[in-house]
N, C-alpha and C positions, 0 to 999 in steps of 0.2 A: 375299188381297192387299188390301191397304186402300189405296185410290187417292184421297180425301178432298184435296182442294185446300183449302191454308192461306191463310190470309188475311194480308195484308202484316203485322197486329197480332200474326197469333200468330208469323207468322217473326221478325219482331222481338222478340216475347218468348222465343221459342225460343233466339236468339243474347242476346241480355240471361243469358238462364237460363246457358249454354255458356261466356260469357264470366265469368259471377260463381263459377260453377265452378271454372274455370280459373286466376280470382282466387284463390278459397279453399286451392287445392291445389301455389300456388305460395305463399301465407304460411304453409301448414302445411310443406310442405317447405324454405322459408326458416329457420323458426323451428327443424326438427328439425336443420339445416345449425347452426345460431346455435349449440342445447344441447350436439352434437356436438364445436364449437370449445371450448366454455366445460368439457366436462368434462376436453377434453384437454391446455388449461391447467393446469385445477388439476391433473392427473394429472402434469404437465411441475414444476410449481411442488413437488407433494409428492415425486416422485424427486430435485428439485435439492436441496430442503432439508438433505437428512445430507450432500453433497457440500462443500456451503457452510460447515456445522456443522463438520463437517470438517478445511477449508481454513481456517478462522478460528483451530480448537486447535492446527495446525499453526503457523500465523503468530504466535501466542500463545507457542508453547513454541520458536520460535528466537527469538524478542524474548526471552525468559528467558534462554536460552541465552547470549544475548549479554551483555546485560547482569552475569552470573552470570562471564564471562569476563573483562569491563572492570573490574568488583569485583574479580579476583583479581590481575589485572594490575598496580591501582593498591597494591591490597596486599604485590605482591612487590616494586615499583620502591620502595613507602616502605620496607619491611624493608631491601632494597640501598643504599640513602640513608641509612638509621640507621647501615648498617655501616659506610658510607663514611663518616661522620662522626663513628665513635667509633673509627676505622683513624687519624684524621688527628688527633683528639682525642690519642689514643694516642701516635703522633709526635712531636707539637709540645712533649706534655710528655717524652718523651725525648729530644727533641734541639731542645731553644727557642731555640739560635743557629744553627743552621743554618735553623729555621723561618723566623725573624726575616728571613735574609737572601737565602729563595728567595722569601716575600712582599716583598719591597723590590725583586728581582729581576723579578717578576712584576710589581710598580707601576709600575717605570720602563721595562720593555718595553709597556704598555697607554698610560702615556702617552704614547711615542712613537709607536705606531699613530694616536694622535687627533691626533698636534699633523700626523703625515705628512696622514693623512686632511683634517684641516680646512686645510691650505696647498691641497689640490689640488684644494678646494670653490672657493678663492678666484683660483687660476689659471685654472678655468674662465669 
């Protein structure tokens, strides 16, 4: 048994020595704390990637998709329009007085919508 009484300098140094210890073993386990967060980021970061990768080809191919749709769309209402217009083309040269006189028919019911319309601008 070693009964040797310390001197106020070495208890001091003893607890100096305890506490930089103490220091040391709480920046090493800070530091293993720190690498631990940092690897399980990037481990979070390299699993999200193909999700993302993904989720972008997807958003990519309904924008095509749509688009691919408004293309075909525009294409069948001009095709319908051409026919409507060479249906009426067709018509007009078979039957040019009666054309004549369901556009004249049709002018004078449009202008009396506007002349009814603008009396009832001017009543208010």
């Amino acid at each position: 048994m070693n009964t040797t009484i310390k001197t106020p300098q070495q208890l001091a140094d003893d607890a100096r020595q305890t506490a930089s210890d103490a220091i040391d073993t709480t920046r090493a386990y800070a530091q293993n704390a720190v690498n631990a967060a940092g690897e399980k980021v990037r481990d979070l970061r390299r699993d999200a990637e193909p999700a993302v990768e993904q989720l972008a080809a997807r958003v990519q191919q309904a924008v095509q998709r749509g688009l691919d749709a408004a293309s075909t769309t525009s294409a069948r209402a001009q095709r319908r329009f051409e026919q409507a217009a060479d249906v009426t083309g067709k018509y007009i040269a078979d039957q040019p007085m009666r054309s004549v006189l369901i556009a004249a028919a049709a002018g004078a019911a449009i202008t009396a919508l506007i002349v009814l319309a603008s009396r009832r601008r001017d009543d208010y």
